[in-house]
Backbone as a ProteinNet text record, in pm:
[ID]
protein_1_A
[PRIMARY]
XXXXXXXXXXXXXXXXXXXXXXXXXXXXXXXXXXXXXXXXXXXXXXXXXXXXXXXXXXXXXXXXXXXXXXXXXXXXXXXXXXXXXXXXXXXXXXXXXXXXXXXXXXXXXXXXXXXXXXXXXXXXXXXXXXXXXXXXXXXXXXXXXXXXXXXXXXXXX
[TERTIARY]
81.4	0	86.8	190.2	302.5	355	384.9	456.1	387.4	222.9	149.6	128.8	142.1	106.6	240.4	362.4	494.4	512.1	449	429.8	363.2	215.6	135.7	195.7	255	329	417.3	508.2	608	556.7	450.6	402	335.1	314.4	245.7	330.6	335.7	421.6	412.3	523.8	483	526.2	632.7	743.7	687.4	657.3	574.2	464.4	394.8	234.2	315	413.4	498.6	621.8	652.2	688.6	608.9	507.3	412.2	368.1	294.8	235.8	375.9	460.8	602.2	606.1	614.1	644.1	510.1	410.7	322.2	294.4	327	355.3	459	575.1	691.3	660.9	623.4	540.4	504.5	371.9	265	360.9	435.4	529.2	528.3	606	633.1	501.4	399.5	262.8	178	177.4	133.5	193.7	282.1	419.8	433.4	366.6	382.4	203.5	105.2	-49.2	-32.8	75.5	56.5	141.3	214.9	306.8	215.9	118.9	52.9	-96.1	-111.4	-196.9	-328.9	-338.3	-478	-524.3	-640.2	-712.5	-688.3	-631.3	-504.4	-396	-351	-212.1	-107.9	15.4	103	79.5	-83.6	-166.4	-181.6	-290.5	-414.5	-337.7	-264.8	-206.1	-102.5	-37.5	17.6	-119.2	-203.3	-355	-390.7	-426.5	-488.9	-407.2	-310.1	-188.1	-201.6	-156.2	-156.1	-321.8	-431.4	-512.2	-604.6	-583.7	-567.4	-504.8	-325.6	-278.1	-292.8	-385	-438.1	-553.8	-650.8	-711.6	-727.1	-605.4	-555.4	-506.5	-399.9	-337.6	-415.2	-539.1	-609.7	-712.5	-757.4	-827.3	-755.6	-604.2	-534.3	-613.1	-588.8	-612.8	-790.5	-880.1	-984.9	-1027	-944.1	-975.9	-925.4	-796.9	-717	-659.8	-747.4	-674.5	-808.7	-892	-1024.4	-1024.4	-972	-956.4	-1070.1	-1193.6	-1303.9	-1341.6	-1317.1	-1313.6	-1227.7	-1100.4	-1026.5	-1030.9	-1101.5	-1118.1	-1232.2	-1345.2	-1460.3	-1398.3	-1301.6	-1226.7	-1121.6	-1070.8	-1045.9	-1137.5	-1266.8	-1370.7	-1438.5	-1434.1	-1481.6	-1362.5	-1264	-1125	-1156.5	-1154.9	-1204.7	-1268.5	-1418.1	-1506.7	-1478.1	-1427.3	-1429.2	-1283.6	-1218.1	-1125	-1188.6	-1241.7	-1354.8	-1434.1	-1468.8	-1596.5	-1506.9	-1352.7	-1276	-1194.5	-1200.6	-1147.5	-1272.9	-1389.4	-1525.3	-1513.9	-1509.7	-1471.5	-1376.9	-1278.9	-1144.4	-1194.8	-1319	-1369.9	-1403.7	-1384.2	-1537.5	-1500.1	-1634.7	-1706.5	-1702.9	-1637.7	-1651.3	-1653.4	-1750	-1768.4	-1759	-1829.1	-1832.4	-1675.6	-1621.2	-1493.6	-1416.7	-1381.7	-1356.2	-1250.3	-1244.7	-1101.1	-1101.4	-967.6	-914.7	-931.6	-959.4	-979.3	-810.1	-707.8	-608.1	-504.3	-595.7	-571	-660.5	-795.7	-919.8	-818	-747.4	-731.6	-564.3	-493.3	-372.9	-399.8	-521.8	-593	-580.5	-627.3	-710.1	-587.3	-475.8	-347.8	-317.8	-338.7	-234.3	-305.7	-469.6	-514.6	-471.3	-439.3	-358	-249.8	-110.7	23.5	-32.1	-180.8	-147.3	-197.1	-278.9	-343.9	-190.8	-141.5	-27.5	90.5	115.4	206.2	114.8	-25.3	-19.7	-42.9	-56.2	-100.4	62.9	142	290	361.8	332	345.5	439	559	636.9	634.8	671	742.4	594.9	470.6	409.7	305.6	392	365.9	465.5	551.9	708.7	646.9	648.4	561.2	437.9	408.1	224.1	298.2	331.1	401.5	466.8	553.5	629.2	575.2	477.5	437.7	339.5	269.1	175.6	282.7	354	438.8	530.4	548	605.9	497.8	401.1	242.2	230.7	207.7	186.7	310.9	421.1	520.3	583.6	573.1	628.1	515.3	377.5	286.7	225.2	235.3	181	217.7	380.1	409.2	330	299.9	234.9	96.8	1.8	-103.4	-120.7	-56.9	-14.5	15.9	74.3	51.2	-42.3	-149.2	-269.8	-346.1	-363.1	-447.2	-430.1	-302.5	-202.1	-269	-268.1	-312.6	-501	-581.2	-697.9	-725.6	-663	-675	-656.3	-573.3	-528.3	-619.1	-701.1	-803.3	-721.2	-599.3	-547.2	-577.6	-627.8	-725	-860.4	-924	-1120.4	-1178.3	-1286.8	-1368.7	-1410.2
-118.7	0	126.4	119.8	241.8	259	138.2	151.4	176.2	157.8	179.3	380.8	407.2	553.7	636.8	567.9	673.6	626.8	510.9	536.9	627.1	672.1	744.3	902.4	934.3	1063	1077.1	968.4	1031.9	1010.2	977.9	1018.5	1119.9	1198.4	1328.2	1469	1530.6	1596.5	1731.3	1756.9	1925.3	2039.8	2005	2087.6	2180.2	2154.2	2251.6	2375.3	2286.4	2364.1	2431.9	2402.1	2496.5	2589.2	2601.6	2694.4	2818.3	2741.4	2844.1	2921.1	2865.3	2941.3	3043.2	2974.6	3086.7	3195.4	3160.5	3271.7	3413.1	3339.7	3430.3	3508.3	3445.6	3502.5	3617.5	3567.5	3669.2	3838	3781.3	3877.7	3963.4	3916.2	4046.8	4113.5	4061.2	4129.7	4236.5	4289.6	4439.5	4500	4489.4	4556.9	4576.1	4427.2	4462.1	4558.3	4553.5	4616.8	4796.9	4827.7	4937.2	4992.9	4941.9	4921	4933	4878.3	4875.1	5039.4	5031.1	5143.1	5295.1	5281.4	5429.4	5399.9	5280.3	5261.1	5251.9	5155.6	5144.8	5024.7	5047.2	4925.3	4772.6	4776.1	4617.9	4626.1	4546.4	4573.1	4407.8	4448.2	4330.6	4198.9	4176.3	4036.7	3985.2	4067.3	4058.2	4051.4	4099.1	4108.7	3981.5	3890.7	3769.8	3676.2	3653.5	3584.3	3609.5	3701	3712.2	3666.8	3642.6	3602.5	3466.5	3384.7	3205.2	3174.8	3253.4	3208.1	3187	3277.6	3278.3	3188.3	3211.5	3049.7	2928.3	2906.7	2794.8	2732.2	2853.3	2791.9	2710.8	2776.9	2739.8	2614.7	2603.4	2498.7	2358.1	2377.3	2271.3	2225	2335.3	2316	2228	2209.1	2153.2	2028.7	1954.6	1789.9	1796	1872.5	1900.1	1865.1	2018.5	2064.3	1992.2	1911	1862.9	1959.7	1953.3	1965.7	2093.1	2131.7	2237.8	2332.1	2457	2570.5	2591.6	2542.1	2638.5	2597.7	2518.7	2470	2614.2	2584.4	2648	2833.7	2895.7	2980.7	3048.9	2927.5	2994.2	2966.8	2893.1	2889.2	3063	3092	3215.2	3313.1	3315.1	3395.3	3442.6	3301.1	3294.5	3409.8	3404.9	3451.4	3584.7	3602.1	3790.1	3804.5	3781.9	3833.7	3813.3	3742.1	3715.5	3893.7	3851.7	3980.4	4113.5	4128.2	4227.3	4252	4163.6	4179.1	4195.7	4115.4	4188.3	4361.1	4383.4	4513.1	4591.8	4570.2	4653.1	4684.3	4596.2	4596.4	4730.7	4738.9	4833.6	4960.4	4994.9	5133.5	5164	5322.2	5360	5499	5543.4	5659.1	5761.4	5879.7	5986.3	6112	6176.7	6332.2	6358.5	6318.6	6350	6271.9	6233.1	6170.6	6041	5926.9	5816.8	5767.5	5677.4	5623	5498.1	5419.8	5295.6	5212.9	5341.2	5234.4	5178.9	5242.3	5212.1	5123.3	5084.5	4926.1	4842.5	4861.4	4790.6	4741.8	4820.3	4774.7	4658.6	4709.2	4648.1	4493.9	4486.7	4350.1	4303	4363.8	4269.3	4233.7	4322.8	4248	4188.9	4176.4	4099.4	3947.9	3925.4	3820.1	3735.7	3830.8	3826.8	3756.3	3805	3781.9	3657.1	3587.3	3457.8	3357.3	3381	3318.7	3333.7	3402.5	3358.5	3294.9	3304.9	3198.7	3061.5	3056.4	2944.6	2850.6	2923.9	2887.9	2855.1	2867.6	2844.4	2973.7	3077.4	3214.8	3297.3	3275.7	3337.6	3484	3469.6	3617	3727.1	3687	3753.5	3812.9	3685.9	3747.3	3794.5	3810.5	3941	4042.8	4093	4195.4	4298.8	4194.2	4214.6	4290.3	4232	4251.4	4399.7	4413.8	4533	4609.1	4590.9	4723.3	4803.4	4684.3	4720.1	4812.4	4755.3	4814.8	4953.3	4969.8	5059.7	5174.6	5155.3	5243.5	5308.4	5218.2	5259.2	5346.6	5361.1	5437.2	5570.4	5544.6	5642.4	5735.8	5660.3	5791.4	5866.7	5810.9	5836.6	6022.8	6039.8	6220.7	6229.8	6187.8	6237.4	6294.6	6215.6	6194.5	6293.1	6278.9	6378.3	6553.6	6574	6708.1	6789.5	6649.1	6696.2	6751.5	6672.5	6663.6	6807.5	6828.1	6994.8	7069.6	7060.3	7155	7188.4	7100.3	7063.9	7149.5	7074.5	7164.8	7399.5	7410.1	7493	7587.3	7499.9	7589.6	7602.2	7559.6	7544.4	7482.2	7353.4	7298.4	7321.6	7304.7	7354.1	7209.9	7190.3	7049.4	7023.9
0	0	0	78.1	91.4	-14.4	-76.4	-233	-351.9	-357.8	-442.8	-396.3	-282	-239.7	-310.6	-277.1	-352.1	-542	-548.3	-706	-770.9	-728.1	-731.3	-728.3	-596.7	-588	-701.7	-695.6	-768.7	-958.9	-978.5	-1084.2	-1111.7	-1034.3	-1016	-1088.9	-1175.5	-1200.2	-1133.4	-1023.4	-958.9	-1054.2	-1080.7	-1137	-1253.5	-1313.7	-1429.3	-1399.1	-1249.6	-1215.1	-1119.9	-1031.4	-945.8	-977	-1094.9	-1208.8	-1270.5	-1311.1	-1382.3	-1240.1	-1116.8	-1012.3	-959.2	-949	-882.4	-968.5	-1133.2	-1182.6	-1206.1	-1176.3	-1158.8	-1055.8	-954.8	-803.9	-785.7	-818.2	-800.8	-971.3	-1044	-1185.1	-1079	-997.8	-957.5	-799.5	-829.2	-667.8	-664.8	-763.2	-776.3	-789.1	-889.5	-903.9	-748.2	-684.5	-560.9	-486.6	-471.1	-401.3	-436.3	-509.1	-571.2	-512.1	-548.8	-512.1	-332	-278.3	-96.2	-46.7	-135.8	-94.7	-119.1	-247.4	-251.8	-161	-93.8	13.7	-60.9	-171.7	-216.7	-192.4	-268.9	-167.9	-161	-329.8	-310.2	-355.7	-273.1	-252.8	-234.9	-149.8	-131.9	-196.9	-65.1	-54.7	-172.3	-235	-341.7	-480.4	-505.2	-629.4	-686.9	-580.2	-621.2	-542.3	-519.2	-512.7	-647.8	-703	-819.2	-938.7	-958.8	-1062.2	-982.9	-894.8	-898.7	-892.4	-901.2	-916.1	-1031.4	-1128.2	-1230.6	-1324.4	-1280.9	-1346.7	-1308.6	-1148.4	-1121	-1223.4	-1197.6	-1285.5	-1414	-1520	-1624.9	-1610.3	-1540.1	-1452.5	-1458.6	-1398	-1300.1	-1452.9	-1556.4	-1633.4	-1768.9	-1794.6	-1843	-1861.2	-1778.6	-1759.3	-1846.2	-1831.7	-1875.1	-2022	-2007.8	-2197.8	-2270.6	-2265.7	-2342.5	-2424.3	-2577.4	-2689.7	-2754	-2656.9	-2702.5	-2716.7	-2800.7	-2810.9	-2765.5	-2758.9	-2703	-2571.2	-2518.7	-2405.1	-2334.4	-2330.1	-2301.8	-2317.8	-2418.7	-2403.5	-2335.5	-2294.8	-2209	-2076.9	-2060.8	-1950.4	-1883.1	-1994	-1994.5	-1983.9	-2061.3	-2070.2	-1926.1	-1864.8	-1717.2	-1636.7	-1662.7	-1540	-1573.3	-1698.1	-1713.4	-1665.4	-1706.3	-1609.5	-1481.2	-1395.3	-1229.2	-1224.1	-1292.2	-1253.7	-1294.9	-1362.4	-1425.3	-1271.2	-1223.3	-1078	-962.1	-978.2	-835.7	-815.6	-967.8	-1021.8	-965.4	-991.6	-985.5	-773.7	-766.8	-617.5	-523.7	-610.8	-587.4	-614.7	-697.8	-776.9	-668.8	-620	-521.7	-549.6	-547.6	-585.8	-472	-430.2	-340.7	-382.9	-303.6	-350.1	-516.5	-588.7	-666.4	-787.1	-727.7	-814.6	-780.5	-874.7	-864.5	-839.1	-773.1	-727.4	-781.3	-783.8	-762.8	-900.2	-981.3	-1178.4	-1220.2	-1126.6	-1167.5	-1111.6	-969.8	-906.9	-998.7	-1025.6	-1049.7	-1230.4	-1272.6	-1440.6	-1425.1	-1286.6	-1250.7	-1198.5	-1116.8	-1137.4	-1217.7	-1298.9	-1453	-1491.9	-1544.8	-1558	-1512.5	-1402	-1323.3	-1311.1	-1326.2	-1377.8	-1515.6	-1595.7	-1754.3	-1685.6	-1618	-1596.9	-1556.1	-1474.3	-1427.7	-1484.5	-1617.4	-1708.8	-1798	-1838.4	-1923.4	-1854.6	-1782.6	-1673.6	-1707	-1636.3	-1736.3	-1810.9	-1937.9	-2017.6	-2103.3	-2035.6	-2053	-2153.8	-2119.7	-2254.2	-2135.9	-2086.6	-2001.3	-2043.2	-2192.8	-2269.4	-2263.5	-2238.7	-2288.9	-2065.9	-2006.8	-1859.9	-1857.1	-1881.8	-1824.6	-1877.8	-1982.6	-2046.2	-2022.6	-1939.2	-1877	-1733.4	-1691.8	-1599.7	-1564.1	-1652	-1684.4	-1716.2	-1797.2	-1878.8	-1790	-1731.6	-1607	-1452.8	-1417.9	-1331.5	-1328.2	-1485.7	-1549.4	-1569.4	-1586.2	-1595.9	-1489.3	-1410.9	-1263.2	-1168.8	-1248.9	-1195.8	-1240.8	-1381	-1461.9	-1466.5	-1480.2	-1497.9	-1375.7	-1278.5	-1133.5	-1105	-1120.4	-1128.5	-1241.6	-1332.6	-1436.8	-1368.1	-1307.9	-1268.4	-1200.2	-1060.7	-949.6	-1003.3	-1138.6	-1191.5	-1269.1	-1328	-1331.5	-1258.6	-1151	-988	-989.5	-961.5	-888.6	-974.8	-1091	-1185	-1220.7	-1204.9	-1184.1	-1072.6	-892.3	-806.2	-782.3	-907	-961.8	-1018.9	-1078.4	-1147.2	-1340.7	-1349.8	-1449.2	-1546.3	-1523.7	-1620.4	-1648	-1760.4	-1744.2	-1771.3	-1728.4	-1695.4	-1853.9
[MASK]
+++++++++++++++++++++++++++++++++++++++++++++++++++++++++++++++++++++++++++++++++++++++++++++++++++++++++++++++++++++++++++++++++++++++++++++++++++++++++++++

């Protein structure tokens, strides 16, 4: 029975599904990491959750679909929308002006970075990744001199 239990294990392949989940994990690091530091509403936690869960899903749906492009893409179809409804979550509405569309859209990427992790497309989660992290940094003084200028009376509505 012990020997039928470590045949079993060691036919199990981790290495691939614990690849794809790491690299999706460590992807949304920085994005979270960047999301905790300007104190929005997700942050650190939420942002590598949403990337291995995402490529879980993919992951777990493998053995499934087989060989079904359409299988597989209402499988995807499903992860948008769910990141679409945790993004909607992050929005909130005060005094008249909106917050958090720019955690709520860093989600959604960052659901992307864990659906392409894995769906085995590394080159196209580094990317997601970056480009998303790079958004969120480079344009932020950008952002912040609108605001100034808005507050200013410098800009007109």
């Amino acid at each position: 029975m012990i020997d039928a239990f470590i045949r079993d294990w060691q036919a199990l392949n981790f290495l691939p599904h614990f690849t794809a989940l790491a690299f999706a994990y460590v992807l949304a690091l920085p994005i979270g990491w960047d999301r905790e530091k300007e104190e929005r509403s997700a942050g650190l936690r939420a942002f590598p959750l949403v990337a291995i869960a995402s490529c879980g899903f993919i992951q777990a749906a493998e053995s499934v679909v087989h060989e079904s492009p359409v299988a597989l893409a209402r499988i995807i179809e499903g992860i948008i929308a769910g990141m679409g409804f945790i993004g909607g979550g992050a929005i909130l509405k005060m005094n008249g002006s909106v917050h958090g569309t720019a955690t709520a859209a860093s989600l959604w990427a960052t659901g992307a970075v864990g659906v392409s992790a894995g769906l085995g497309a590394y080159d196209i989660a580094i990317l997601l990744s970056l480009v998303t992290f790079l958004t969120l940094k480079a344009l932020t003084p950008l952002k912040k001199e609108a605001e100034s200028e808005k507050e200013n009376g410098v800009m007109k509505s």
